[in-house]
C-alpha positions, 0 to 999 in steps of 0.5 A: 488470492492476495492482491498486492498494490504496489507504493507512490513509485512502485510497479508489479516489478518492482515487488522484485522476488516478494510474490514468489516468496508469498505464493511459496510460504502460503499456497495462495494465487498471488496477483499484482498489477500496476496502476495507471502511470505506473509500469507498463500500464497507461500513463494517468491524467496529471495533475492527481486529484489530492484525492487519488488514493481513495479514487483508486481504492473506490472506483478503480480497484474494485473493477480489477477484483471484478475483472480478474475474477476474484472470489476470496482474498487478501489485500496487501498494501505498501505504502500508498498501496497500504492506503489504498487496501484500507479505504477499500476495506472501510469504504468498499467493505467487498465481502470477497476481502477477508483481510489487509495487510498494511506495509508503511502505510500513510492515514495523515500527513507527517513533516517527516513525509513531506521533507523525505519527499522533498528530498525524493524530487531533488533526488530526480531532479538532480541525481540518477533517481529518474534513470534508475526508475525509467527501468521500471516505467514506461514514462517516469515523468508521469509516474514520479510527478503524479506522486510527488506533486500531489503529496507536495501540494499545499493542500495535501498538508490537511490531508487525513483518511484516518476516519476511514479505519472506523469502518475497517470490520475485516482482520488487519496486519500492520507492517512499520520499519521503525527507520521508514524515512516516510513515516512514523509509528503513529500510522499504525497506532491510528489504526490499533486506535480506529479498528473495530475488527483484530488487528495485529502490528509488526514493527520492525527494526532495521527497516525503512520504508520498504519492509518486504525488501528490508526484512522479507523473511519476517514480513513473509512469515507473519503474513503467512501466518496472518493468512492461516488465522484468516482461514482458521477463523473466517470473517464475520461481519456486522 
């Protein structure tokens, strides 16, 4: 089964067609679930503790594996998702997990990020980006701020999970637009740097910071090729 967990702003919806493309391109179940103050699910208690992607990727997520009865899969993560998928894959090291895949994600924090997220709450703040994500979440306040507010915190600009990857013993693939307006080539080059296990990487031009949007026939490709090298060489941990 891939499990995919969705960005800062993102919902199951929000994957639009990429789930279907996967399951269609791999053979594989595909799961996606929208965390809490994302979607439809429950709003989250704000403010975020700074900390809140490796609270999902330790405590939360490994009870929807357990609750949706996962035997065998593949994490893919975008963006915070992608962070979220690779602390669990360091910290958690689920033997149910046999590969990541990383779609822009964030290990430390950049400049770039921080101005773009500023720009990102001018843009709800004084534009139509609330309207537009009031499609997708049943309270966008608590969706947005709880995002915004943790990355925009003072302290968040020492935020740095990068030790985590050292940890990382399954396959990963790593996705980067190489005009992500959120971040640059560094993240993935930490990860190349950090990993122990094979790790493959995937910049793509003409691309943001959502690849699976901007680039999907490349992104469902390689990825489906990354699924049959995982099953053509299973796992093996230390």
């Amino acid at each position: 089964t891939l499990v995919l967990l969705h960005e800062g702003l993102g919902c199951a919806g929000l994957w639009r067609d990429f789930p279907k493309r996967l399951l269609e391109a791999t053979g594989f179940g595909v799961f996606a679930y929208s965390r809490a103050g994302y979607g439809r699910s429950d709003p989250a208690s704000l403010p975020r503790p700074l900390d809140y992607m490796t609270q999902e990727a330790v405590d939360v997520l490994p009870l929807v594996l357990d609750t949706i009865g996962l035997a065998k899969g593949i994490l893919i993560g975008h963006s915070d998702g992608a962070t979220i998928a690779a602390i669990h894959a360091g910290e958690v090291q689920d033997p149910r997990v046999e590969g990541i895949v990383l779609m822009a994600p964030h290990f430390f924090t950049e400049n770039k990020a921080l101005s773009a997220i500023n720009e990102a709450k001018l843009a709800y703040e004084k534009n139509d980006l609330k309207h537009r994500l009031a499609k997708y979440h049943q309270d966008p306040d608590n969706a947005f701020y709880g995002w915004n507010d943790s990355w925009l915190h003072p302290d968040f600009r020492q935020w740095n999970v990068s030790s985590v990857l050292e940890s990382v013993q399954v396959p990963v693939l790593a996705i980067q637009g190489l005009q992500d307006q959120y971040g640059t080539m560094a993240q993935i080059d930490i990860i190349e740097e950090k990993c122990a296990s094979r790790v493959t990487k995937l910049q793509l031009d003409n691309c943001h910071h959502s690849p699976f949007l901007d680039c999907p026939s490349e992104v469902v490709t390689n990825i489906a090729d990354f699924c049959a090298s995982i099953i053509h060489s299973p796992v093996t941990r230390a």
